[in-house]
VOKE-186490 format. One record per residue (C-alpha): x, y, z; residue in one letter. Coordinates in steps of 0.02 Angstrom, whole numbers, plus 50000, padded with zeros to 5 digits. Layout:
N
XYZA
...
***
This chain:
454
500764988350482X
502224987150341X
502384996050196X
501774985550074X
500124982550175X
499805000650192X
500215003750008X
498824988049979X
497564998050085X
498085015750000X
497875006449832X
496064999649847X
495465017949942X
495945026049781X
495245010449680X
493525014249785X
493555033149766X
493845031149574X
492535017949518X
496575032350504X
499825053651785X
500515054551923X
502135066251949X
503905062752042X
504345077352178X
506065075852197X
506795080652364X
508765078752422X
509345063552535X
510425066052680X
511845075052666X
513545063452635X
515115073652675X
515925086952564X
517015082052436X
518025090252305X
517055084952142X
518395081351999X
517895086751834X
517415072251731X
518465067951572X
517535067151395X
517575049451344X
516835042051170X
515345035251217X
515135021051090X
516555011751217X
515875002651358X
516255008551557X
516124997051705X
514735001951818X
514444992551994X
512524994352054X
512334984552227X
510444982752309X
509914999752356X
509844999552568X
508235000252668X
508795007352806X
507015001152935X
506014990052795X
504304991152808X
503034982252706X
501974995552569X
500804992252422X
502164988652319X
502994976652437X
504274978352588X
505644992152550X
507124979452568X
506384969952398X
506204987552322X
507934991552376X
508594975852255X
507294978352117X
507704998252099X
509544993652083X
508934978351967X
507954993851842X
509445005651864X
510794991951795X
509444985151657X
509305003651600X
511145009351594X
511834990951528X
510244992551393X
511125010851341X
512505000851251X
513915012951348X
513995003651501X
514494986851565X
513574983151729X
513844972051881X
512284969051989X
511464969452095X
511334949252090X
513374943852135X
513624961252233X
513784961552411X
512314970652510X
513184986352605X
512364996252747X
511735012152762X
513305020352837X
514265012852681X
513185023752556X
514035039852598X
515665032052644X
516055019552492X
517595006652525X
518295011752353X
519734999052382X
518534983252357X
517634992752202X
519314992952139X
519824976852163X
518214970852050X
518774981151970X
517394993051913X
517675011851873X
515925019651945X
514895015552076X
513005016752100X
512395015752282X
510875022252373X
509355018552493X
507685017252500X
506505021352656X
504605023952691X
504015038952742X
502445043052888X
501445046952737X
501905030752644X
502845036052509X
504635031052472X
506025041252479X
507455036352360X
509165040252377X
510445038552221X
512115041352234X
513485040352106X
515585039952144X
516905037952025X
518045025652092X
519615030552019X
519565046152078X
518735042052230X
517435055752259X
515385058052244X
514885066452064X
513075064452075X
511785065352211X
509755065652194X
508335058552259X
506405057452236X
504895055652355X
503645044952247X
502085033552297X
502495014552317X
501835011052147X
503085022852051X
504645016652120X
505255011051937X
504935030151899X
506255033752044X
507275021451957X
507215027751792X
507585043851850X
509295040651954X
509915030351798X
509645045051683X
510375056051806X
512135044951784X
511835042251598X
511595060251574X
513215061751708X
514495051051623X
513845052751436X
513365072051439X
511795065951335X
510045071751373X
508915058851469X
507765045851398X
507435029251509X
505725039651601X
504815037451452X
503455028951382X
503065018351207X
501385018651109X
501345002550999X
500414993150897X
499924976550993X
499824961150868X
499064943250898X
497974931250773X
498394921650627X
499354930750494X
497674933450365X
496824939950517X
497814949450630X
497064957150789X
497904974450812X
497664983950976X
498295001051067X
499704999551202X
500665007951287X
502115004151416X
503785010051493X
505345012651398X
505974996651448X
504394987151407X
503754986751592X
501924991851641X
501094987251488X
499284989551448X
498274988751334X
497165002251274X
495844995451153X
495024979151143X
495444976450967X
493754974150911X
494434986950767X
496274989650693X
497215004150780X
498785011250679X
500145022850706X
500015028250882X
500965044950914X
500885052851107X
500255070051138X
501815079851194X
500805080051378X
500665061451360X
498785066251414X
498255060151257X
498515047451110X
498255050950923X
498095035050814X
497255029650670X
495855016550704X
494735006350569X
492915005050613X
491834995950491X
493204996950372X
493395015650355X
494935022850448X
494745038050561X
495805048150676X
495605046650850X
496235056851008X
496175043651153X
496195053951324X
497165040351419X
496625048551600X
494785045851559X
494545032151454X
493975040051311X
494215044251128X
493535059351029X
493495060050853X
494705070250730X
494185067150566X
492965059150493X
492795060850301X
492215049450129X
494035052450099X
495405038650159X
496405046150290X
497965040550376X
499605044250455X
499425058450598X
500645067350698X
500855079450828X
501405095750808X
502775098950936X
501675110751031X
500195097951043X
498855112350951X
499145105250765X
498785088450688X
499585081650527X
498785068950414X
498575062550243X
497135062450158X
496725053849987X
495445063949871X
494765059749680X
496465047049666X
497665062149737X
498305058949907X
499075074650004X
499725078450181X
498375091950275X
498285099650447X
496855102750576X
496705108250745X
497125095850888X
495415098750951X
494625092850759X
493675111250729X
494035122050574X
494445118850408X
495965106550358X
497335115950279X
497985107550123X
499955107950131X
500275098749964X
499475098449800X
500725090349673X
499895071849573X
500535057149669X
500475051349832X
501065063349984X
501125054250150X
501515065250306X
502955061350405X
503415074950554X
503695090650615X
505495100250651X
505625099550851X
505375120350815X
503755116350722X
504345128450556X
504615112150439X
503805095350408X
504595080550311X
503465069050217X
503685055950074X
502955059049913X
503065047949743X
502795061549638X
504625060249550X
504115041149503X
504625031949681X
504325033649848X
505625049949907X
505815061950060X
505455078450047X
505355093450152X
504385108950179X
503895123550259X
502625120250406X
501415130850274X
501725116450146X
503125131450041X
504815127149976X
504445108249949X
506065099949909X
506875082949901X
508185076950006X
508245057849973X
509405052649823X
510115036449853X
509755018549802X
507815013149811X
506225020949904X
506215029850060X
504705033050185X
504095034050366X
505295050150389X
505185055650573X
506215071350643X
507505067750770X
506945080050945X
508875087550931X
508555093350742X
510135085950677X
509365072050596X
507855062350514X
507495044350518X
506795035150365X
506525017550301X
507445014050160X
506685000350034X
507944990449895X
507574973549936X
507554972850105X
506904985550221X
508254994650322X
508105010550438X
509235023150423X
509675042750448X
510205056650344X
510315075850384X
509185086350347X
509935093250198X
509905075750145X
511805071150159X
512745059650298X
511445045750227X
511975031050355X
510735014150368X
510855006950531X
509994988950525X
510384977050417X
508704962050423X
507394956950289X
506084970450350X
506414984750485X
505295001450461X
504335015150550X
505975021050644X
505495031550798X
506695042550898X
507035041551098X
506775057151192X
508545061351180X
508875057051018X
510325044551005X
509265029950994X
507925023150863X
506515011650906X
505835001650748X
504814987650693X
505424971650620X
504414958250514X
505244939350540X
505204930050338X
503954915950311X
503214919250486X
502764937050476X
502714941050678X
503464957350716X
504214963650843X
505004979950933X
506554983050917X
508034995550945X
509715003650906X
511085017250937X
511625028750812X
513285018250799X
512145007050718X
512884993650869X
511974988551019X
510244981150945X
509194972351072X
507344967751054X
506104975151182X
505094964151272X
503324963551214X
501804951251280X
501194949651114X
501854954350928X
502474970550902X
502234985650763X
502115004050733X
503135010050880X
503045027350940X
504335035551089X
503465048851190X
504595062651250X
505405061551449X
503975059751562X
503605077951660X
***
């Protein structure tokens, strides 16, 4: 939902009140012969590096649920190249235009034709079926140049999570070659859109970092808004409208069910997670005040109110440590960011530049917090959290609701297309380079990164 939608909601609430899996055991592949590992040089990461990723081998391919290991052998490398190229650091050839290599070859690389591409690291790896049916994948990576193996790993997954076993080699070599934490085995919470524009169907989603394995959650027979992950990714907090009066929900995704958070006269909107998965932050709108309150994850005890001043106070996140919360707040005469104490003490403004700011969300390494900035258009952007090293990072008619990756070098937002009014999911590096629009079966909003999968 945009800003100005939510602020028309917000507007007639106060108007009414005056007059809302499986896990990856990884186990080693064979053994490849010693080498002496060169230490890898630091190298600025918002330049490109040529990566080669040929069709993973099958070694004896055998047919599974998922389909016969040799096809998983190409559409592993096909998921490890997406992911890496998607990063923005490297440039990546294959597995389509590569040569296939055989099994002897993965442990024994012919660095001279690598060279002669010429490519500087090489991904290469296998991929057989166990007596038990499961896969066991192999992922190595060399550095050509130097000519040695600096990375080995592999994973012993069910048939049906070999993009999992994917995921996980290529952030092994982003992690490797950047020295950045991990963040392609993750999943996205969304907002799924379709209808015409006066009467928009909005449903629950959720799907892989890279937009694969979608589903959707709720029928859409009422709106869902702002999904946020429990940091388990057991669970789903979102806001949901049922006969017009919004309410936050906990949707267990194992079981198929939702319990209820709140329930209250009183408007209430915009939750979030505590880091730790035991708190929930909201906002609540009372007698034409509107403040940010917490509550138990489990919905028992008595909300705590965190802010009190006239205005509007909209909750925006916890600190990864869980001691401070930034919100928004128009109390000095226009939407600002503010921060606090995680017992709603020492409220102060950080926001001081040109128009409104909102939808603040914490980065998970600390060092920053993302906001939408409004002065025409709509642009996301970060800023300490002191407030200074203000940077804006998109540059369209109408991109909000900025949400971090697990690693936190790389925002997920929401843009609104002019005239049309589809939206759609979108993302970019802290360089404020490499935007690309993720895939999506239907219109796009509210986005919401869960941390790296356990």
């Amino acid at each position: 939902m945009s800003l100005f939608a939510l602020n028309r909601k917000l507007a007639s609430f106060l108007l009414l009140i005056l007059g809302t899996q499986a896990a990856i055991a990884q186990t080693p592949p064979p053994p490849a012969p010693a080498t002496d590992e060169p230490e890898l040089v630091e190298f600025d990461t918002s330049k490109t590096r040529s990566i080669a990723v040929p069709a993973l081998v099958a070694p004896s391919p055998a047919d599974t649920p998922a389909g016969n290991s040799a096809a998983l052998g190409r559409q592993i490398a096909e998921v490890i190249s997406s992911n890496l190229r998607a990063s923005g650091v490297f440039e990546t050839q294959g597995p389509n235009g590569l040569r296939m290599i055989g099994l002897a070859e993965v442990t024994a690389p012919q660095f001279g034709y690598w060279k002669a591409r010429p490519v500087e690291q090489l991904v290469q790896g296998f991929v057989r079926v166990g007596g038990d049916g499961n896969l066991t994948v192999g992922c190595y990576l060399y550095d050509v140049g130097f000519g040695n193996e600096t990375t080995r790993l592999g994973f012993n997954v069910p048939p049906r999570e070999w993009r999992r076993a994917a995921h996980k080699c290529a952030d092994a070599i982003y992690s490797r070659l950047t020295g950045e934490l991990p963040f392609f085995d993750s999943r996205i919470a969304y907002i799924a859109e379709s209808g015409p524009k006066n009467k928009r169907i909005k449903r629950l989603a959720i799907m892989d970092s890279d937009g694969a394995n979608h589903r959707f959650i709720t029928n859409g027979q009422s709106t869902a808004l702002t999904p946020r992950f429990s940091p388990s990714y057991k669970s789903i907090l979102y806001l949901s409208y049922v006969d017009g009066n919004p309410r936050i929900y906990v949707y267990d995704i194992d079981a198929g069910r939702q319990r209820l958070i709140t329930q209250s006269n009183s408007p209430t909107f915009a939750p979030r997670w505590s880091p730790d998965g035991q708190t929930i932050l909201y906002s609540m709108a009372v007698s034409g005040n509107t403040d940010v309150y917490k509550i138990s994850a489990s919905g028992n005890g008595t909300p705590v109110k965190l802010t009190s001043s006239p205005g509007i106070d909209v909750g925006g996140s916890f600190s990864p440590d869980g001691r401070q919360i930034v919100f928004e707040s128009d109390r000095s005469g226009s939407q600002q960011i503010y921060v606090m104490n995680a017992d709603g003490s020492n409220q102060r403004r950080i926001s001081f530049g040109a128009g409104r700011y909102a939808t603040p969300e914490w980065s998970p390494r600390a060092d920053l917090i993302a906001f939408t900035r409004i002065a025409g258009d709509f642009r996301v952007g970060t800023m300490r959290p002191d407030g200074s090293g203000e940077r804006l990072l998109t540059n369209s008619w109408q991109d909000e609701a900025p949400t971090w990756a697990p690693n936190g070098r790389v925002i997920q937002f929401f843009r609104t297309a002019k005239g049309s009014g589809k939206t759609s999911i979108w993302q970019v590096d802290l360089t404020g380079s490499n935007e690309r629009q993720l895939p999506t079966p239907v219109d796009g909003s509210d986005p919401a990164w869960g941390p790296v999968l356990p």
